[in-house]
C-alpha positions in Angstrom: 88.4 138.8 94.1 85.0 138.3 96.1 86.5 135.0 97.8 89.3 136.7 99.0 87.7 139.2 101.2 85.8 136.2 102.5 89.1 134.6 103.7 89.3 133.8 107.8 91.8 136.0 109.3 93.9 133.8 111.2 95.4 130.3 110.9 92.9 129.4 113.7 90.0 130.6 111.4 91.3 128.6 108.3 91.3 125.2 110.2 87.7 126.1 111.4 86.9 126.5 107.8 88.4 123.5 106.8 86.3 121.7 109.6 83.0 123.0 108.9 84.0 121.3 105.6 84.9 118.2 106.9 81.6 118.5 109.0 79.1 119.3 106.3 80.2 115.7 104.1 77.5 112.9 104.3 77.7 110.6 107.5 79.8 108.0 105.9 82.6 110.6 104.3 83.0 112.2 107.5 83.8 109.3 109.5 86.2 107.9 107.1 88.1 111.7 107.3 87.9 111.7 111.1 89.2 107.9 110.8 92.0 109.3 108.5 92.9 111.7 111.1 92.7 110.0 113.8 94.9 107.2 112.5 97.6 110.4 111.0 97.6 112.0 115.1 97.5 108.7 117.3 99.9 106.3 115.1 103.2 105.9 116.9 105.4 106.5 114.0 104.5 108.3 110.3 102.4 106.1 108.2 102.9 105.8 104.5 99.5 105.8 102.4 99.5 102.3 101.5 99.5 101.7 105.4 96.7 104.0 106.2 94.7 102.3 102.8 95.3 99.0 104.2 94.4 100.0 108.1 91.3 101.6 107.1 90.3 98.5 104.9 91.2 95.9 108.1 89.4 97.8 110.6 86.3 97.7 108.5 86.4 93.4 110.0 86.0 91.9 106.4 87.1 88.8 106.5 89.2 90.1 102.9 90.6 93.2 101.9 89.4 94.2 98.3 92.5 95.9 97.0 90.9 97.0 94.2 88.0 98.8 96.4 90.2 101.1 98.6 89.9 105.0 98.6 92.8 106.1 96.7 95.5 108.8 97.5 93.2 111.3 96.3 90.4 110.3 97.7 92.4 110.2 101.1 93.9 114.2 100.5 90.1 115.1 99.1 88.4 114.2 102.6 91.1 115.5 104.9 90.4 118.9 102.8 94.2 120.1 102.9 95.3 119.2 106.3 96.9 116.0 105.3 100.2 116.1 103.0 102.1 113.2 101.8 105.9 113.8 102.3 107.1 113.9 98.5 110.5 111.8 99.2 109.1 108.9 102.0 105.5 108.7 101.3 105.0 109.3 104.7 101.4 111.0 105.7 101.4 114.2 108.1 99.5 117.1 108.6 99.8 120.2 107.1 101.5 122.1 110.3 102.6 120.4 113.7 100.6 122.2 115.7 97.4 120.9 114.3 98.2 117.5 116.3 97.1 119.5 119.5 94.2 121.7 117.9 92.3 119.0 116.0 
């Protein structure tokens, strides 16, 4: 019952939350999240997580791509800390609400 006084108030405050989250993971994590992000807000069309997996392993500039060394699905949803969903029926990655793509 403690936690839930300790709740933000607004959406506005939850996302700050969330952020400060994001924010307090080692260097590494939170430039893979804000990579994960980025990739979710700027890509032209919806990606679907085996897209984003294999993006984020070709940008790294090895000259392979170690399938078998990937971040997972979870491991995806676990650094974007509940502001990433994958769409149940397409597989397609979005965020949580629309109008995070102007707040973030």
């Amino acid at each position: 019952m403690k936690s839930l006084n300790t709740l933000p108030d607004t959406v506005t405050g939850t996302y700050d939350d969330i952020m400060l989250r994001i924010n307090s993971f080692s260097e590494e994590d939170r430039g893979i999240a804000y990579r994960i992000l980025s990739w979710i807000i700027l890509a032209f069309r919806p990606l679907r997580i085996g897209e984003l997996i294999y993006v984020l392993e070709f940008v790294k500039g090895d000259e392979t791509i170690d399938l078998n060394d990937c971040l997972s699905r979870h491991e995806i949803l676990s650094l974007c800390q509940g502001l990433v969903i994958v769409e149940q029926e397409s597989g397609k990655l979005r965020l949580v609400r629309e109008f995070l793509y102007f707040n973030l």
